[in-house]
C-alpha positions as CSV (number, residue, x, y, z in Angstrom):
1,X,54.8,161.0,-201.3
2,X,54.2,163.8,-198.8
3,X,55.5,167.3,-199.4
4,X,55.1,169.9,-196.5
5,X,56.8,172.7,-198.3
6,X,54.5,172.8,-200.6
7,X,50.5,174.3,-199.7
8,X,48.0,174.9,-202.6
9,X,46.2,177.9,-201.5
10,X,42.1,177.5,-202.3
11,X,40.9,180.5,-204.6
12,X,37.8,180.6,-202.2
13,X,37.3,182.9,-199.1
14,X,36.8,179.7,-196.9
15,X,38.4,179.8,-192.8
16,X,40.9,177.4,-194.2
17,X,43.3,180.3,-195.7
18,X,45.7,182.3,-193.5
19,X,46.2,186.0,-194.4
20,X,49.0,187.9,-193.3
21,X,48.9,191.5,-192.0
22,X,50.6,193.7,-194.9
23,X,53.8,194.9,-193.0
24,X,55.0,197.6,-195.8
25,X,54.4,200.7,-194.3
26,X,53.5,199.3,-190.4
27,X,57.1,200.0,-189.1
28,X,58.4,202.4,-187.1
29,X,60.0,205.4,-188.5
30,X,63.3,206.6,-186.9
31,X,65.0,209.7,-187.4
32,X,68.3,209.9,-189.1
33,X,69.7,210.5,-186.3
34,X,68.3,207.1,-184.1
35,X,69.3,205.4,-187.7
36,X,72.6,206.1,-187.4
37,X,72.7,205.3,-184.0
38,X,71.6,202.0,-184.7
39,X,73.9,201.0,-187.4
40,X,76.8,201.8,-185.3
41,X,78.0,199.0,-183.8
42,X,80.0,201.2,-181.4
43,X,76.5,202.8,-179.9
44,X,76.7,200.9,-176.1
45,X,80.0,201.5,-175.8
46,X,79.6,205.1,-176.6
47,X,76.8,205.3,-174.1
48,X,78.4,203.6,-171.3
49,X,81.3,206.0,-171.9
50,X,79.3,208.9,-172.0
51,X,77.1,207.8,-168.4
52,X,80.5,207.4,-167.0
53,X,81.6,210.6,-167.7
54,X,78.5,212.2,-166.7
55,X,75.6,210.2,-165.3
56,X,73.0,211.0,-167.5
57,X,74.6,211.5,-170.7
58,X,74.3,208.4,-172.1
59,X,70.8,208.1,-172.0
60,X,70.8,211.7,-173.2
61,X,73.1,210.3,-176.0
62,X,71.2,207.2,-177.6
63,X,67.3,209.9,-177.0
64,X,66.1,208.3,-173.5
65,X,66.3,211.5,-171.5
66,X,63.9,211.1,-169.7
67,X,65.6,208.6,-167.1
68,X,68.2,211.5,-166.3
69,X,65.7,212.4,-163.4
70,X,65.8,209.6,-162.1
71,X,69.7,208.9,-162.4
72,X,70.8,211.9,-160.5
73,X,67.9,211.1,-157.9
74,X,69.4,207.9,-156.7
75,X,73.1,209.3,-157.4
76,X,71.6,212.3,-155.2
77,X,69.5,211.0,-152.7
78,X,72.6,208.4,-151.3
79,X,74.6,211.4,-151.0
80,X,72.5,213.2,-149.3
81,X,72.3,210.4,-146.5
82,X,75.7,210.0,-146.8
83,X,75.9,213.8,-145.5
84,X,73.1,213.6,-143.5
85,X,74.8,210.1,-141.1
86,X,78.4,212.0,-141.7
87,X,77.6,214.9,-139.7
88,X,75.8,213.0,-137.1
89,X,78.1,210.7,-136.7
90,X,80.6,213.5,-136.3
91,X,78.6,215.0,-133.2
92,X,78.7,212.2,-131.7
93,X,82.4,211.9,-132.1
94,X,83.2,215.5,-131.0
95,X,81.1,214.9,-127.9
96,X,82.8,211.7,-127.2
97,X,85.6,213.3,-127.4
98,X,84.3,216.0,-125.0
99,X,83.6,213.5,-122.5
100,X,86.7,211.7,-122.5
101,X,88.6,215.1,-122.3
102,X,86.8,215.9,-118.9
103,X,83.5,218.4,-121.1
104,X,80.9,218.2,-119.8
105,X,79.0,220.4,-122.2
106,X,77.8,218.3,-125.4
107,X,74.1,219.1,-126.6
108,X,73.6,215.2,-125.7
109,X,73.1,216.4,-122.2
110,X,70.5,218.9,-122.6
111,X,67.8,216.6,-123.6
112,X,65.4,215.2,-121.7
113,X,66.9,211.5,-121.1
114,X,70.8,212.5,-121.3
115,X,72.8,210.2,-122.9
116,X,75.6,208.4,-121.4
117,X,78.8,207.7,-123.1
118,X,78.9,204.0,-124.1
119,X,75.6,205.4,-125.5
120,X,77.6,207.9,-127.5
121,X,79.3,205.0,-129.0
122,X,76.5,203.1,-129.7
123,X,75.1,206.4,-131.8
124,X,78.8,207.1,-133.3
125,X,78.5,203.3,-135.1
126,X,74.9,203.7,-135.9
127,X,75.6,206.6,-138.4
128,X,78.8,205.5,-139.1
129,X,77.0,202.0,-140.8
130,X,74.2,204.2,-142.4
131,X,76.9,206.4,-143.7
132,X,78.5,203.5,-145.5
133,X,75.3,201.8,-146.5
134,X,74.6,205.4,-148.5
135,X,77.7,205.8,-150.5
136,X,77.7,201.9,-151.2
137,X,74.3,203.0,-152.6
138,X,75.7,205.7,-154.1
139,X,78.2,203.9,-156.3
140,X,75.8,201.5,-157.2
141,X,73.4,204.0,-158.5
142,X,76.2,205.0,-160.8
143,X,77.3,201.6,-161.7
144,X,73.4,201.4,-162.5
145,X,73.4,204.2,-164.6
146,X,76.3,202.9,-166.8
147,X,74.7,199.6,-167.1
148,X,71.5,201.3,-168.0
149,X,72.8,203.3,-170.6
150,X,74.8,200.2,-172.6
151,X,71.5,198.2,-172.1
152,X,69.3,200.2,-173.2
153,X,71.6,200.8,-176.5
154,X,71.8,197.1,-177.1
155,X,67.5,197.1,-176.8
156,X,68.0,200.2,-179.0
157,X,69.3,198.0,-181.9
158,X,67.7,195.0,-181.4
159,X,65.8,194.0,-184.3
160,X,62.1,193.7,-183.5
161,X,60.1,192.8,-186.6
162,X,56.2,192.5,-186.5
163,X,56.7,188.9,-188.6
164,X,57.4,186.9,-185.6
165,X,56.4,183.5,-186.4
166,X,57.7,179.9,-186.3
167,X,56.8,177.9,-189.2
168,X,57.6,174.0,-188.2
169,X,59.0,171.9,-191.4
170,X,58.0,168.4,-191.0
171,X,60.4,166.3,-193.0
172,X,59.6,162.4,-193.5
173,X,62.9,161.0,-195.2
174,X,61.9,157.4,-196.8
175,X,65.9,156.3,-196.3
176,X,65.7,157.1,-192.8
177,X,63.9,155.8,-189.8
178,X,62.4,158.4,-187.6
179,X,61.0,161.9,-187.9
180,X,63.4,164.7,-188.1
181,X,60.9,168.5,-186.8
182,X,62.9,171.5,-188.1
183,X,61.6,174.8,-187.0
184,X,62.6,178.2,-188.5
185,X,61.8,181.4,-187.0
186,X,60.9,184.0,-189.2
């Protein structure tokens, strides 16, 4: 009869015997206020709320502030193109405009190479697709944000434990054919 549960541990110090790392004490210590904010349940949902509110203030909320930066730069930096291809594409619009009005005055003229007015067009859609492109951007820096924060609440209560091991349980059953492997993850 084979037992697999079962191992007698040798008194000697020979390579056969496995010694586990003592794990009292090796955790991480959290503050009460990280505690409590991983014991609530409600934690991501808060966060997400909060980072919809205000971008930022979920991350704030569950102690990574140190993203915020980085929120309001994308959040800031696809606005600012959004601006930037806005008022551009607005010149060109006024001085389309101009031109069809019988002005011949529009700083498109004064350059070297003038521009022509189907070329006005062309320049019109160009910033008018970069303008788009940037608040599409935009919203999906603050989508990104609110995903961040519920995300990184979930990680915040995930339980990581240093015992991560798999012991396999070979069971031979004499009344059946076969093997049967059961593995249990510690």
């Amino acid at each position: 009869m084979l037992f697999s549960q079962e191992e007698k541990v040798k008194k000697d110090n020979s390579l056969n015997t496995i010694t586990a790392p003592d794990s009292i004490g090796s955790g991480k210590q959290y503050s009460q206020r990280i505690f409590r904010l991983i014991e609530d349940p409600l934690t991501p949902s808060k966060a997400a709320f909060y980072s919809a509110i205000i971008p930022g203030l979920g991350q704030v909320y569950i102690g990574k502030s140190w993203k915020v930066p980085m929120v309001y730069a994308a959040i800031g930096a696809s606005l600012y193109y959004y601006d930037l291809n806005n008022k551009e594409m607005n010149k060109y619009r006024t001085a389309y405009k101009r031109r069809q009005n019988g002005f011949f005055d529009d700083e498109f003229l004064e350059t070297d190479i003038p521009i022509t007015t189907e070329q006005l067009l062309l320049g019109m859609d160009f910033h008018k697709n970069y303008r788009d492109i940037a608040m599409i951007l935009a919203a999906a820096a603050y989508m990104l944000n609110i995903l961040d924060a519920n995300v990184s609440a979930h990680l915040l209560q995930f339980n990581v434990n240093d015992d991560l091991s798999v012991t396999p349980n070979l069971i031979f059953d004499p009344e059946m054919t076969g093997l049967r492997l059961a593995i249990k993850f510690n």
